[in-house]
N, C-alpha and C positions, 0 to 999 in steps of 0.2 A: 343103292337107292332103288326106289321102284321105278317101274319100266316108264310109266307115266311124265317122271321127271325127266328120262333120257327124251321121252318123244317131246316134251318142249322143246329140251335144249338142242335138239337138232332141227326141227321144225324152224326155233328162231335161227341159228347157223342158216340152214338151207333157204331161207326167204330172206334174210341180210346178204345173203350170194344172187338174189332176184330169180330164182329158182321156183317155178310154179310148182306150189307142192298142198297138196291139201291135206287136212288128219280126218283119223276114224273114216273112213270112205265108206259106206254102205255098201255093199258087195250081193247083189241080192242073187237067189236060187231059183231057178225055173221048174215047176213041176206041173208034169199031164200041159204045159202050155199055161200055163196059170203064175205069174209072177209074185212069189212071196218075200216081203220084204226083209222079214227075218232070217234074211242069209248071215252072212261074217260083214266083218270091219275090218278092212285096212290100216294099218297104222298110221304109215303115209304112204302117197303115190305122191311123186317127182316127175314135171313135165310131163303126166298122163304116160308113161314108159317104163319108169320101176318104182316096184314095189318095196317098202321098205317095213318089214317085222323084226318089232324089236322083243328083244327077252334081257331078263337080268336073272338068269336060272342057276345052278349049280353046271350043268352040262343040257346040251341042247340032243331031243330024241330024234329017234326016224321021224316020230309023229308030228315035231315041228315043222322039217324040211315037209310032210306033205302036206300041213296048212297052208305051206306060202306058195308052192305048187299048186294045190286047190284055186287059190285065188288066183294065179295066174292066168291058168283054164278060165275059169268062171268069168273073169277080163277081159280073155285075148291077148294080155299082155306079157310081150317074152321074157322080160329080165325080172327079177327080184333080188333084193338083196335080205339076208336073216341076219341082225345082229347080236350077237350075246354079251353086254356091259360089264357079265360077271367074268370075266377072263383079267386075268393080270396082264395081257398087252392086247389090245381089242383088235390085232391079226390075228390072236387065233379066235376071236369070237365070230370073224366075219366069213358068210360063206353063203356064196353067190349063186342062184338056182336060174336054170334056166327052161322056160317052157317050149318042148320042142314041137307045139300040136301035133 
């Protein structure tokens, strides 16, 4: 399925658990001091604390794990979680990054 479908169906899981989680999060980038809107999107953030990217890939690259790394920086926030839907048991898709500033 596409990534799109996973992000509802967790979205609805995580908010029927009463979990503050919000989707697409604007992630904006700071340059010279100057705030540009056009940073990334967060999949979802969970209780303002982790970040949650999802993939439905064949295999997940380096270049993934430093998206969600990126956004963590860019946050402040230390936990993320990366999930890949395309795994035949979703322990090996899941793999948990942590931002150490």
């Amino acid at each position: 399925m596409f990534e799109s479908v996973y992000e509802e169906v967790l979205y609805y899981r995580l908010t029927k658990r009463n979990l503050n989680t919000k989707r697409q999060v604007a992630i904006p980038v700071f340059y010279e001091e100057v705030k540009l809107e056009l940073g990334f999107r967060a999949d979802l953030i969970v209780e303002d604390e982790v970040i949650i990217e999802i993939k439905s890939i064949k295999t997940l690259a380096p270049v993934h794990h430093k998206q969600l790394l990126t956004y963590l920086k860019l946050t402040s926030l230390k936990v993320g979680l990366l999930i890949n839907f395309n795994e035949l048991l979703l322990k090996d898709g899941l793999k948990r990054i942590v931002n150490n500033f």
